[in-house]
N, C-alpha and C positions, 0 to 999 in steps of 0.2 A: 832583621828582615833579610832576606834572601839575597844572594848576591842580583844584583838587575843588569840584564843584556840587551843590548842596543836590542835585536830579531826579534826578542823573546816578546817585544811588547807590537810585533806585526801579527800576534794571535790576540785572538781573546775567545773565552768561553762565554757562551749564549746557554742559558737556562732559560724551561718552562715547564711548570709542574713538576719536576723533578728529570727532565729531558737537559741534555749536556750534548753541544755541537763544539764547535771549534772552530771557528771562522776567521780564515786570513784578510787581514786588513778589514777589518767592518764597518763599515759605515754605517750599521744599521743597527740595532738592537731586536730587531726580527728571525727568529730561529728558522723562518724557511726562508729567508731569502739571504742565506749566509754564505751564498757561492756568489754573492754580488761583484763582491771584488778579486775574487780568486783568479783571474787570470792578468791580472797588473801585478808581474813578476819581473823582478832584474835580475839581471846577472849579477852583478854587487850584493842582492837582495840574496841569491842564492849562494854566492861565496861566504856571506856573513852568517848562513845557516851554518858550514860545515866550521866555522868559527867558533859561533856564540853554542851550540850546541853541543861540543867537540864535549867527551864525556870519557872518565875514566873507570873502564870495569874491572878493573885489575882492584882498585881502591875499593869500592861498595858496584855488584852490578845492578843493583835495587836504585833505582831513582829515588830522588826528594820530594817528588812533586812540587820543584820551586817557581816553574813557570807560573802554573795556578794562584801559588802559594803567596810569591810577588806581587799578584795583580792584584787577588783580593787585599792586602793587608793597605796597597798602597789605596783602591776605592774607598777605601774604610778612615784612609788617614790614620792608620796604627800608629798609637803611641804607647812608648812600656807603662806599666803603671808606675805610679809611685810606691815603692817598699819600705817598709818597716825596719828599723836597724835593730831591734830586742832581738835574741836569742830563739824567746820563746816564738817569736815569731814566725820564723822561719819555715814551720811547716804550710800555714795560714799563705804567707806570702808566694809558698814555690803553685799551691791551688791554685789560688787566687790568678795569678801570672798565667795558669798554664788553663783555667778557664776563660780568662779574659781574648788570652792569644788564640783559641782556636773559635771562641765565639764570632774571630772577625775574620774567619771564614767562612760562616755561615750565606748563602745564598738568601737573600729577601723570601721566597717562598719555602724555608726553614728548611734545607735537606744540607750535605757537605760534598762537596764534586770532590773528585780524590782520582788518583792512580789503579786502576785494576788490571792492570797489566801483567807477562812474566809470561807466559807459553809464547814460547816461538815461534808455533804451528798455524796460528790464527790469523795475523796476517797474510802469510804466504796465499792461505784458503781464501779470501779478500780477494789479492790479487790475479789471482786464477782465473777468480768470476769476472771481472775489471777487462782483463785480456780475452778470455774469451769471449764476451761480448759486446768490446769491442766498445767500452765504457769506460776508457779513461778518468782516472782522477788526474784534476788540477794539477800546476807544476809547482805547484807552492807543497803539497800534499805528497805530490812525488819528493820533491827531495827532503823533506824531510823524513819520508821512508826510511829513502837510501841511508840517510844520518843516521836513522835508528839501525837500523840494518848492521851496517858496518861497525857500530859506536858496541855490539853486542856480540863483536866475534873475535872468538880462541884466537890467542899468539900463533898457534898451530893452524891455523884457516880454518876450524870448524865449528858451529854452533851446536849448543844443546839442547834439547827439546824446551827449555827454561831456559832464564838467564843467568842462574845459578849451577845448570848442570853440567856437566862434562859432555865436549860434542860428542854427536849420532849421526847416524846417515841419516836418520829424518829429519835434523834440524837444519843439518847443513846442506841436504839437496833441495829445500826448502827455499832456505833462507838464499841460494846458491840463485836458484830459478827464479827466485823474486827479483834480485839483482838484477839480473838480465832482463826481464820483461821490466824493468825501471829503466830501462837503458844503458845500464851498466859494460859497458867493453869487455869482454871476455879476457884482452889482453892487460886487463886492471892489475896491479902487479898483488891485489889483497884477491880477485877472483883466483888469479893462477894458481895461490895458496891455496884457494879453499878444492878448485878443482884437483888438484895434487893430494889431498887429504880423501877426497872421497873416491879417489884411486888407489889409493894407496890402503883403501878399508874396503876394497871388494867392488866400486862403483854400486850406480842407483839400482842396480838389479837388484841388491841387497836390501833396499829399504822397507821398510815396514807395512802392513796393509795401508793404513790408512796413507802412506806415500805411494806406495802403484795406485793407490783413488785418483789419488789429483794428478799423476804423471800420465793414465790413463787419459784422465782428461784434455792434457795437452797433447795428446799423439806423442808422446818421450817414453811412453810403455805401453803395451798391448792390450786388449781386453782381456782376453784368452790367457796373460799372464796372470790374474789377479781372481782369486777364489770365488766362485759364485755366490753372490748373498740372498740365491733363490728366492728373490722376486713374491713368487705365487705363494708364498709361504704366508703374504698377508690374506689370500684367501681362504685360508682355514678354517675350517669352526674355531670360531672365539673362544672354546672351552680347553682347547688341548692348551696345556701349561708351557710349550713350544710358540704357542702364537706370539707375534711382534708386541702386542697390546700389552703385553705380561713383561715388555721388559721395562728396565727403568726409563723414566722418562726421555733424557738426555741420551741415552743411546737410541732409544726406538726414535728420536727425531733426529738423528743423524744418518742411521741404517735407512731410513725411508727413501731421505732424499737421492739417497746413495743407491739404493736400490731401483728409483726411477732411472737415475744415470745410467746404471748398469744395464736395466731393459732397455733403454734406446743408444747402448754403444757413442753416447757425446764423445766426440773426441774433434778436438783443434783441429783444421785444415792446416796441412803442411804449408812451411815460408821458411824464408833465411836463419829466422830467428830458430825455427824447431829442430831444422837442421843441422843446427851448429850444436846446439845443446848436447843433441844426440853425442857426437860426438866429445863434447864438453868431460858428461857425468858417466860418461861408460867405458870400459874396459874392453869388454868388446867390440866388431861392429855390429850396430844394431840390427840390421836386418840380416844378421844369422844366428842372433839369440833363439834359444829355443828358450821358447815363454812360459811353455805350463810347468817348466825343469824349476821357474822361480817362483814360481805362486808360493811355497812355504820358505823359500830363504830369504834369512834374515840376519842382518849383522849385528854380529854380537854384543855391539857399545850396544843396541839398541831392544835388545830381547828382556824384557822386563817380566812377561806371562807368556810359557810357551803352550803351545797349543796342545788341546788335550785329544788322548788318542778317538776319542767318542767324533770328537769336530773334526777329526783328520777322515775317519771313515763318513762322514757326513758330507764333506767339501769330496771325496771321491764319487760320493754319487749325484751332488750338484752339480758340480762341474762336467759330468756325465750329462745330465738334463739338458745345461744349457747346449749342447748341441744338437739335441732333439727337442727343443720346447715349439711346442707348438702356438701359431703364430696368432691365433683365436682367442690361445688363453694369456698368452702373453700379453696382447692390447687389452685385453679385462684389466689383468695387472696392472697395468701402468695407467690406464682412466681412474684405478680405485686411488693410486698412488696421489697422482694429481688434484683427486677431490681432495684428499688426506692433506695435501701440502698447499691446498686452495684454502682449507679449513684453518690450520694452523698461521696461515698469512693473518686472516680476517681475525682469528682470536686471539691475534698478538698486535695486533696496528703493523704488521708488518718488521716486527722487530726479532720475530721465531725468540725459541726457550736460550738460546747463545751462540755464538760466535760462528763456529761451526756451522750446526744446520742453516745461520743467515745468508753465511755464503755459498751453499750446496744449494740450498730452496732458490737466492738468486738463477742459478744457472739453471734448474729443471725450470721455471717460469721466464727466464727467457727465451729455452729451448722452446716450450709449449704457445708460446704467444707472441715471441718478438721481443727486440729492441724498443719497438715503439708503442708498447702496448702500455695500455694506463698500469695493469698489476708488475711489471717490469718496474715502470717508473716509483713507485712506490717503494720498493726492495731499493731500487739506488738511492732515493730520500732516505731511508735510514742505513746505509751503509755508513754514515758520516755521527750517526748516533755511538756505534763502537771504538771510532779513531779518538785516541787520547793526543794529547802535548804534553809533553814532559821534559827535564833539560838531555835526556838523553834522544830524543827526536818523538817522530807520531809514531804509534805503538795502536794492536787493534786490542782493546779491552777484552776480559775471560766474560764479560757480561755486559749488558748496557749501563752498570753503574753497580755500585754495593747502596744503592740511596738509604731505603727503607732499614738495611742492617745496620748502616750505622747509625743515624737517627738517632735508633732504640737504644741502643748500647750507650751513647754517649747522655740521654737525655737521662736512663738510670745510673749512670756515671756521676753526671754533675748532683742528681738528687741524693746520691747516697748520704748526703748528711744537709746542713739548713745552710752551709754555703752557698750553694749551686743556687738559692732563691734569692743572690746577688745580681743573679743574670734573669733576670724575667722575662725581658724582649727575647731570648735567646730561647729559653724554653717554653713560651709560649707559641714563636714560630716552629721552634720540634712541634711542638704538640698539633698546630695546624696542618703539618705536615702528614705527620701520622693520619691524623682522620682524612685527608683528601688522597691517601695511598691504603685505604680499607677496601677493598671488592666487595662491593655491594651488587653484585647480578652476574647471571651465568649466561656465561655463551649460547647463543640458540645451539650450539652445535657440540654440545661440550660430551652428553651421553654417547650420539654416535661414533664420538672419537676420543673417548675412553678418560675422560678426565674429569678425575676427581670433584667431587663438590667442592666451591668455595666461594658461598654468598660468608662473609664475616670475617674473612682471612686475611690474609696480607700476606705482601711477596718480597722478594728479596732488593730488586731495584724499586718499578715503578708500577701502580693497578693497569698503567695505558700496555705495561709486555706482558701480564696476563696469565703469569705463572705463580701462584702463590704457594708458601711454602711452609711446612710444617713450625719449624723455630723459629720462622720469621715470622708469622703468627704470634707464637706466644711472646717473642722478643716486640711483636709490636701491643699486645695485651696489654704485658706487663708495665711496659712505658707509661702505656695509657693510665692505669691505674696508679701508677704512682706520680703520676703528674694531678689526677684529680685528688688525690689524699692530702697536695698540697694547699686545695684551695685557689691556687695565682692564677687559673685562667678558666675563664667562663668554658664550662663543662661542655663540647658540641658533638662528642662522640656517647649515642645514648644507651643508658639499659639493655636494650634489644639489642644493638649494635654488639654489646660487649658478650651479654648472652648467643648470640649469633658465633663468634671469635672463639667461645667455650665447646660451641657446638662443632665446630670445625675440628678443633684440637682434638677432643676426644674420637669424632671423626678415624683420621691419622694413625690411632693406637693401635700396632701389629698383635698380633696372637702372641707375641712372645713376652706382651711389656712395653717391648720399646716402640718410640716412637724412628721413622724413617723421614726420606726429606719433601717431597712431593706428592706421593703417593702410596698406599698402602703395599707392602710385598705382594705380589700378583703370583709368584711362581717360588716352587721351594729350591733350595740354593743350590742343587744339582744342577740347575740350570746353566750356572755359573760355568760348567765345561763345555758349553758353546759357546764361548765370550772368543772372537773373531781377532781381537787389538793384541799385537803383542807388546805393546808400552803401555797398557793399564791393566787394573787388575779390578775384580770384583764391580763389573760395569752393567751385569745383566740382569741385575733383579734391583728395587730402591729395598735394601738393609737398612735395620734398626741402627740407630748409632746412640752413644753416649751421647754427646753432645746433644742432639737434638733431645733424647729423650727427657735428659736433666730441663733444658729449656722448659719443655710442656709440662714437665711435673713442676716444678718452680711456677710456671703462669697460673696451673691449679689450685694451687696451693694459695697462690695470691687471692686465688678466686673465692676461697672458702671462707678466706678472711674479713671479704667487703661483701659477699654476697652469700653468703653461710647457708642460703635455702634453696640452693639453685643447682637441683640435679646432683643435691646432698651425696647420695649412696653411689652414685653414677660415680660421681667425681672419684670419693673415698678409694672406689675398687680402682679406678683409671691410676692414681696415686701409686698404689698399694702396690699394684702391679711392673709401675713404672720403676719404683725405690727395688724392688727386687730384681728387673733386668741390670739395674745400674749396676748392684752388686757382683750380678753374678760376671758382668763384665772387667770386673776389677782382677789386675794380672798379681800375679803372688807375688811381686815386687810394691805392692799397692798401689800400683798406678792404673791409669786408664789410657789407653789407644787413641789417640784421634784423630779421626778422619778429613777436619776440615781446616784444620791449621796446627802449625807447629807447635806442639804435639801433643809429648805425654804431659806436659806442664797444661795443655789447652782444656785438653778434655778432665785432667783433675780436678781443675779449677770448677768444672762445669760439675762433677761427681760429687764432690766434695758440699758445694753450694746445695745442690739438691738433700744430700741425706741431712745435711746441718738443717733445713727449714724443714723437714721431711720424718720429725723425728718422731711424730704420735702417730705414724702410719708404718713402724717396722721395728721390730725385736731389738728391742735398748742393745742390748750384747753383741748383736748382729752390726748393728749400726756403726755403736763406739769403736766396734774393732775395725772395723772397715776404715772408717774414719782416723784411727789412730795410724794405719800403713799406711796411707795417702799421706798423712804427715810427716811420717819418719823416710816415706821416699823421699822426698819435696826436701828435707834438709839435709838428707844426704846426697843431694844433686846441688846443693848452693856451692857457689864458687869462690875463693879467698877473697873478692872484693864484696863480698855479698849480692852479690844477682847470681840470675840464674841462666843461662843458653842453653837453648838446642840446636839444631843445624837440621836444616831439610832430609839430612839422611835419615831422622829418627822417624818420620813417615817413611821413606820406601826402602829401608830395612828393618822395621816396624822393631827398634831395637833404640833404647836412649842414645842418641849421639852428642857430647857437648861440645858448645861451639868452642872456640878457641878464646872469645871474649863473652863476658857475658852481655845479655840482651835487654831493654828496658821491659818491649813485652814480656818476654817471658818472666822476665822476674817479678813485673805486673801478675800475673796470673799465679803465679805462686804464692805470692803474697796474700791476693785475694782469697786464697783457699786454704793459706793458714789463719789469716784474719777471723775467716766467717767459722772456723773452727774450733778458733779460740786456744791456739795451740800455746803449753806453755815455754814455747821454744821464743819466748820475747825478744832475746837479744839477736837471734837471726831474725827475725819480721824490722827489727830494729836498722839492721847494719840494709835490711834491702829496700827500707824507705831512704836511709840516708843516699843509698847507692843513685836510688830512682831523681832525688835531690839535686846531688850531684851533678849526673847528666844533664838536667835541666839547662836550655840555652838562655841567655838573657833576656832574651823577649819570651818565653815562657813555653816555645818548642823545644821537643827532644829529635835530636838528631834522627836519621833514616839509617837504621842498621840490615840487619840482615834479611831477605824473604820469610813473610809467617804465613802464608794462607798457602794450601795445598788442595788437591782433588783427586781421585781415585789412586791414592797411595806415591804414585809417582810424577805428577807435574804441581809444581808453585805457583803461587801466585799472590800478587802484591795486594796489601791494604793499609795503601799510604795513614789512611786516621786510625790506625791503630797505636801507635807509637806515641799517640794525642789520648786516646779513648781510654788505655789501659792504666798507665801512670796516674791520668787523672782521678779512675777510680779505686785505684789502690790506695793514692794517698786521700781521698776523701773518706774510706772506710776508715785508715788511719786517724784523721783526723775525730770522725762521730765517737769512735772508740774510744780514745785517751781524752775528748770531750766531759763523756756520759763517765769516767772515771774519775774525771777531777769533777 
């Protein structure tokens, strides 16, 4: 069990329907009344945070999620199991333990609360709104910020846009300003470091757009410095492949908000605090900075996608505009803006598509209606949806939860062979889960503001935030169907329902094959040279991915199996089409790229799976050979202990990078995809079940190693139940396999 900390048990997490708070001291089990006790703080109370939370990132900067991990096991009354002493037993027994131990994490209404933390950018955004509004969080919630905050920064004073990366001016002007508006003293002797560091890299003039956004905000940078995101450009005809409606989701709901900001110039009223800062993070003095000289500079740690000369002559003539826009068309803009961000409140419960746009849409709807205004209050009730606990302090999650994604993954984890129907309460609650996280109805408002169908689908967190998503879909399908092929639990997701789920997916499928993650490509990929971020890359169109597309062809595929007459020929081409993007996405080294987690071992795994079930739908020759380099990469990547690592660099120098240790995921995932290919390389699939073994803790967790989840090539992000999720189903196919053998 986790080490347990006197502090750690003044939290606890509050679940409903798959909804995760965090409530200090609760006396309640009521998820809206979990600020009940939030203001009975002590000073002892507060010294014993910077204590029991005191965290070392030098060692792993990935948290455990032991705070959670604690509570649950001790509500549950965790006891190890009893094991077997035979030999052969041993694989049975490490299952067994390591399904046992994560089932008593399971939440009563079946979903797993977990860690999704790791950008450093998304709290600061939090706090900004907090400040500006004039909306304080708790003191319980502040420090343990500042715990987190501090507990995540460079020997050198600077943070990284991740907790894995090497500091940036945006992490560290960020993370710098959040300090300070925590209360933080300037004369901190860890602020003076981080101040001295971001002097010593050029000062905040250098930071990134989306840092002149929110320093704009606070009056700490100018409007006039920061590129115009021309506004009127949402009143376009909707067919020009320029319009905002065409780009990916997750940007056009950040760009929005940002864009109302930018029409009504919000910025901070000067105070003590704005004025020190000024002087804090700049090199200059501020008011004889010449601002539009910084609209494009940017420091170097931080330049990840430089700007293309197309966007540069573009931002010449908006930024041209905004000093002639006229003031007629401009209030059009920013009323369309408003409806758009009034829309996306109501179609999300207030929870918006992540992190970001939560905290930009708080501040345009505060601006728009007040502090006291009921759609205000609403946006601050779920601010408290994204703050995580963890032993490294509160952290603002990349999304309202991974619920729905892992569910699925784990519930076909434990099924991969007839063990897992050891656990029935456990995958009965999955299964309950799943069916009350299916969208069943669409937003009144969903055509006028360009979003996809998704009566059948499923989404990534929860159906109440209203985003559903392509491979979350068919990762929640799939589940489905193979929990009813077991029989153990009364069937309540119907026919239609599942027909509905098919209808969706196919939906999804791009002109090219693949499948993308929310929405179909809108715009063709030239687009991509207006992409405004210099820290991400490939942000302006939703692109086909591997990963996704393997998901929906695999959920097809299932479909043909149990439902063989349903949209027969439809299916076959949607298949057909799929197994051929897959291919042609495979790199001459037989690997695949992955987009959404660490890495090329992620997306093989997903490649590989796909053409293995996939095999009466694409040219034998074709196939095997594909299938054969994905093999012989995967074994020439194994490590002398038998696992396998990658390190985050291999997403954002899209180049295999191996870690320095190997990894349990990843060597889960390779596993998996030599397993299901039935590679006759036995003695490596051999040494990296033992490996997985091995690492196994005595209560049946595997330790927290390195960051695996990524997003647009260059930021991490944490998935605490993976290191649960993947092992377990490595060694369950393990096991069915040398079962159906012997």
């Amino acid at each position: 069990m986790p080490q347990k900390k006197p502090s750690w048990n003044l939290w606890k997490l509050l679940t409903r329907n798959g909804r995760q708070v965090w409530a200090f001291k609760a006396g309640t089990s009521d998820i809206d009344d979990h600020l009940k006790n939030a203001d009975d703080f002590s000073e002892q109370e507060r010294q014993a945070f910077s204590k029991d939370f005191a965290f070392d990132r030098q060692s792993n900067p990935t948290s455990a999620d032991k705070v959670f991990r604690q509570q649950a096991l001790a509500s549950n009354n965790f006891k190890l199991i009893e094991q077997k002493i035979a030999e052969e037993q041993t694989l049975i027994d490490s299952l067994t333990k390591g399904m046992h131990y994560f089932s008593q994490l399971q939440t009563d209404e079946g979903h797993w609360p977990g860690d999704y933390g790791g950008p450093l950018f998304l709290l600061p955004g939090l706090l900004i709104a907090s400040y500006i509004s004039d909306t304080p969080f708790p003191k319980p919630h502040q420090e343990m910020m500042k715990v987190y905050l501090f507990n995540h920064q460079h020997t050198d004073g600077g943070w990284g846009m991740h907790i894995e990366g090497q500091p940036t001016m945006f992490g560290t002007v960020m993370q710098y300003v959040s300090l300070r508006i925590l209360g933080v003293d300037k004369d901190d002797a860890r602020l003076r470091l981080a101040s001295a560091w971001i002097k010593d890299n050029g000062g905040a003039a250098s930071i990134p757009s989306w840092g002149k956004f929110y320093l704009s905000l606070l009056n700490l940078y100018k409007w006039n410095g920061f590129n115009s995101l021309f506004p009127e450009m949402w009143l376009f005809p909707k067919w020009l492949p320029v319009h905002p409606s065409r780009y990916w989701c997750h940007s056009r709901m950040v760009y929005l908000p940002m864009a109302y900001c930018q029409a009504h110039r919000i910025q901070m009223p000067e105070n003590d605090l704005i004025l020190s800062l000024r002087k804090e993070i700049y090199n200059e003095d501020f008011d004889s900075i010449d601002w539009a000289k910084q609209r494009d500079r940017v420091c170097e740690k931080d330049c990840y996608t430089k700007q293309s000369p197309v966007l540069k002559w573009m931002n010449l003539f908006t930024n041209t505009y905004e000093k002639i826009s006229p003031q007629w068309l401009r209030t059009k803009t920013s009323d369309y803006l408003l409806k758009y961000i009034n829309a996306e409140d109501a179609q999300t419960e207030y929870l918006n598509i992540g992190p970001v746009s939560k905290a930009i849409n708080s501040v345009c709807i505060w601006h728009a209606y007040g502090k006291d205004s009921e759609q205000f209050k609403k946006h601050v009730a779920r601010w408290y949806d994204y703050l995580w606990v963890a032993e490294d302090g509160m952290k603002m999650s990349g999304y309202n939860g991974s619920q729905l994604w892992d569910v699925a993954f784990i519930t076909r984890a434990m099924l991969e062979s007839d063990l897992g129907l050891q656990f029935p309460e456990t995958i009965n609650k999955s299964y309950q889960f799943i069916d009350s996280m299916q969208i069943l109805e669409e937003h009144e408002t969903h055509q006028e503001f360009f979003r996809h169908p998704m009566i059948g689908s499923w989404p990534f967190s929860t159906a109440e935030q209203g985003w559903p998503v392509a491979d979350c879909t068919a990762k929640g399908l799939s589940a489905t169907l193979a929990v009813h092929k077991t029989g153990i639990v009364k069937s309540s997701i119907s026919d239609e329902r599942i027909k509905q789920a098919v209808d969706i997916i196919l939906s999804y499928q791009n002109q090219d094959g693949g499948w993308p993650t929310y929405e179909l490509s809108r715009s063709p990929q030239w687009l991509e040279v207006l992409n405004p971020s210099e820290i991400f890359a490939d942000i302006m169109i939703d692109y086909s991915w591997t990963e996704c597309s393997a998901a929906c062809v695999i959920a097809l595929l299932e479909i043909q199996e149990q439902y063989p007459e349903y949209k027969d020929q439809e299916i076959r081409l949607a298949i057909t089409k799929g197994l051929e993007f897959i291919i042609n996405k495979q790199k001459t080294d037989g690997s695949w790229y992955g987009g959404w987690a660490v890495c090329f071992t992620y997306a093989t795994w997903f490649a590989v799976e796909a053409l293995v079930q996939g095999k009466k739908y694409i040219d034998a020759e074709l196939r095997t050979a594909s299938i054969n380099k994905a093999c012989d990469f995967l074994i020439n990547k194994q490590m002398p202990d038998g696992g396998w690592g990658e390190t985050y660099e291999s997403c954002a120098k899209m180049v295999y990078t191996q870690a320095e240790t190997s990894q349990v995921v990843n060597t889960a995932w390779a596993l998996l995809a030599l397993q299901t290919a039935k590679s006759d390389e036995q003695e490596a699939i051999q040494r990296g079940i033992d490996l997985l073994i091995q690492r196994q803790l005595d209560n049946g967790d595997w330790a927290q190693e390195s960051i695996s989840g990524v997003f647009n090539y260059n930021c991490m992000i944490t998935y605490s139940s993976y290191r649960n999720i993947f092992p377990i189903w490595a060694l369950n196919r393990f096991y069915k396999n040398n079962a159906i053998k012997a």
